[in-house]
C-alpha positions in Angstrom: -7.9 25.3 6.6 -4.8 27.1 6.7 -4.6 26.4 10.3 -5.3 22.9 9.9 -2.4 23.2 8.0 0.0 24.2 10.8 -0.9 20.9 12.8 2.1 19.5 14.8 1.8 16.0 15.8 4.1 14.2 17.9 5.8 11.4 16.0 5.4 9.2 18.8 1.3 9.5 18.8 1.6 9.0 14.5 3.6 6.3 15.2 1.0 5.1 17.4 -1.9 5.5 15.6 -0.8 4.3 12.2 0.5 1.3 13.9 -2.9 0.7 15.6 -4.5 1.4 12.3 -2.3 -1.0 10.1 -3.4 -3.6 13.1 -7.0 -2.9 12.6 -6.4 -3.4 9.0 -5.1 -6.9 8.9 -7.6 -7.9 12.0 -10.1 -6.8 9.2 -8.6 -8.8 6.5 -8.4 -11.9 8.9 -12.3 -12.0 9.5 -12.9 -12.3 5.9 -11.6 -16.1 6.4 -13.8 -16.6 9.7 -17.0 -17.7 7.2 -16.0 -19.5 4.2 -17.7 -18.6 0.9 -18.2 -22.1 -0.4 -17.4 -25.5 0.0 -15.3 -25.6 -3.2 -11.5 -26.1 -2.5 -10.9 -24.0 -5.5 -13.2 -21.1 -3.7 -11.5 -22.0 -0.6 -7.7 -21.5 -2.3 -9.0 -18.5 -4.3 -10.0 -16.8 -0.7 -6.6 -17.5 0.9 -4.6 -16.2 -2.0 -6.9 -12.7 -1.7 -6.3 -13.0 1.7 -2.7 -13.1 1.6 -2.4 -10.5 -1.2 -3.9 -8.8 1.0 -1.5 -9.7 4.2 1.4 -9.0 2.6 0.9 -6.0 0.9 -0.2 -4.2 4.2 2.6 -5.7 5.7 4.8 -4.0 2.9 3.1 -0.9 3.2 3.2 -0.8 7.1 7.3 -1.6 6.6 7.7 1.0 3.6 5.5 3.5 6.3 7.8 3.0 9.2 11.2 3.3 6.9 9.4 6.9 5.5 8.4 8.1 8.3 11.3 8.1 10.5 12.9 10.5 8.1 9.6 13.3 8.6 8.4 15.9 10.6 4.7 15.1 11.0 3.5 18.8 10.2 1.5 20.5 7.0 0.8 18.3 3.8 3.1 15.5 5.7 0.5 15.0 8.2 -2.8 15.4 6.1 -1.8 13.1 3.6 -0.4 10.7 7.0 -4.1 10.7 8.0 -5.1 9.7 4.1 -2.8 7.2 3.7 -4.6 5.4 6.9 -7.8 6.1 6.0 -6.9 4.3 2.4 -5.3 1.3 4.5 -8.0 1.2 6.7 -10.7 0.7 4.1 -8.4 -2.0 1.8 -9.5 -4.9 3.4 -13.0 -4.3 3.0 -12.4 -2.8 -0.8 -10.6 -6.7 -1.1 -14.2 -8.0 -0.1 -15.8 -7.0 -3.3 -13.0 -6.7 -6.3 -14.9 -9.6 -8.1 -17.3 -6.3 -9.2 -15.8 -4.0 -11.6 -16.5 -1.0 -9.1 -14.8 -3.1 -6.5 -11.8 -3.9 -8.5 -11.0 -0.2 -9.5 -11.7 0.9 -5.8 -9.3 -1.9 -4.8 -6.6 -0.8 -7.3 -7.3 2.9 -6.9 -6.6 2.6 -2.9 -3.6 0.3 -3.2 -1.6 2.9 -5.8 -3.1 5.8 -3.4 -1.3 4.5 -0.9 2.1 3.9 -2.5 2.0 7.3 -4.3 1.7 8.7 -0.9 5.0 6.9 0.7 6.0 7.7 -2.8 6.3 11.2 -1.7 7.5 11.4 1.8 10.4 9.1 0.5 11.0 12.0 -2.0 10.4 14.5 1.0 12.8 12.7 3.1 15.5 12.3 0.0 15.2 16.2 -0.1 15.5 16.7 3.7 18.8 14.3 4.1 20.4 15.2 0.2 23.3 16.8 2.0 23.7 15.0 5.2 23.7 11.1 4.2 26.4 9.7 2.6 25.5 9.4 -1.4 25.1 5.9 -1.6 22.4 6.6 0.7 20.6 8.8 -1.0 21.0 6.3 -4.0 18.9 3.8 -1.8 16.2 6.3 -1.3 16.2 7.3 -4.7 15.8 3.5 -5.8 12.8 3.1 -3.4 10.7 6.6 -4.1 11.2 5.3 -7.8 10.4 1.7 -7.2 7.3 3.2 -5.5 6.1 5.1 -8.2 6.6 2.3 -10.6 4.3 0.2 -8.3 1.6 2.4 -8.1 1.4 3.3 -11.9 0.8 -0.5 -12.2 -1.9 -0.6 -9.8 -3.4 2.3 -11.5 -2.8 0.7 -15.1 -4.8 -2.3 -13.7 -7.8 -0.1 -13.5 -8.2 -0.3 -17.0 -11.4 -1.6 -18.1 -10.7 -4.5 -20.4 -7.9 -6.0 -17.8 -11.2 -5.6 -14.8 -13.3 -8.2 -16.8 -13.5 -11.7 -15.8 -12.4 -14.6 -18.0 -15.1 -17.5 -18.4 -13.5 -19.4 -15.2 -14.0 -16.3 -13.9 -10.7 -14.8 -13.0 -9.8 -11.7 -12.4 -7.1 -10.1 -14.7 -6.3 -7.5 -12.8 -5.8 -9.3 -9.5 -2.7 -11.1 -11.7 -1.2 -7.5 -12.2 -1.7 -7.2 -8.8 0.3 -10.2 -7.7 2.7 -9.6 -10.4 3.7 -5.9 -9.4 3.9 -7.3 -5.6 5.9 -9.6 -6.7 8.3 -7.1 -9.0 8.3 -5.2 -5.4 9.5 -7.6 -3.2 12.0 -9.2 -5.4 13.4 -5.2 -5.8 13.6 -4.8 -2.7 15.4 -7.6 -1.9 18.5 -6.6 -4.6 17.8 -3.3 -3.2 18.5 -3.8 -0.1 21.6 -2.4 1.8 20.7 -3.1 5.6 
């Protein structure tokens, strides 16, 4: 293990391969719209909404990823938890297949705040790494971000709460609307966040 441990990866090939994994990811997502669940347009509306829930928060992640990582060297904890973090993004578009089950939903949620935990930390890493090179209103930025993270997965991880997974008689899902909510919290953030 302890070997394992003293892995060093070549950004380029990380680069590579998460890129090639957050492709696969979204590929994944696109089939679910390939056979249509029903003919209901309300079905129909319900599955493009998922879907791009779905879309967009990969395509956050994947941006968030890129930012991170360009700050790292992929070596120790940075590169095992590199190689969960596409493992969890790999599997989300599957887990976003069967959230209308309670297991489902919490598996869903679960992965998605994984996932932001993880940049979570290498944005802290990275804060750490370039506290007394970057000017401070950079390190400001990254401090902003590795905080908005955090906040973002403790709401995906809140939504796992049992009473907010049940369904409402139309059958909605309360948790998916913390979901689109906190995405929504994210983006709008980032966008008075942003310096560049």
């Amino acid at each position: 293990m302890v070997y394992f441990l003293q892995i060093h990866v070549e950004k380029k090939q990380i680069e590579d391969l998460s890129n090639l994994v957050f492709g696969l990811a979204l590929t994944l997502g696109a089939l679910s719209l390939v056979a249509p669940k029903s003919d209901d347009s309300a079905a129909l509306l319900g599955v493009l909404l998922l879907f791009a829930l779905s879309f967009t928060i990969l395509v956050y992640i994947w941006w968030l990823y890129n930012t991170a990582i360009k700050e790292l060297e992929i070596k120790g904890s940075v590169f095992v938890l590199n190689i969960v973090l596409l493992f969890f993004v790999v599997i989300e578009p599957y887990l976003l297949t069967i959230i209308d089950t309670r297991a489902g939903a919490t598996a869903y949620a679960i992965d998605v705040a994984s996932v932001l935990l993880i940049l979570a930390y290498f944005v802290s890493i990275a804060l750490k790494k370039s506290s007394m090179k970057l000017p401070q209103q950079d390190i400001h930025w990254m401090a902003l971000r590795r905080n908005l993270l955090l906040l973002t997965s403790a709401l995906f991880f809140l939504s796992i709460i049992p009473i907010l997974i049940l369904t409402n008689p139309q059958g909605e899902n309360f948790a998916t609307t913390i979901w689109f909510i906190t995405l929504l919290i994210a983006l709008l953030s980032r966008s008075v966040f942003i310096r560049k």
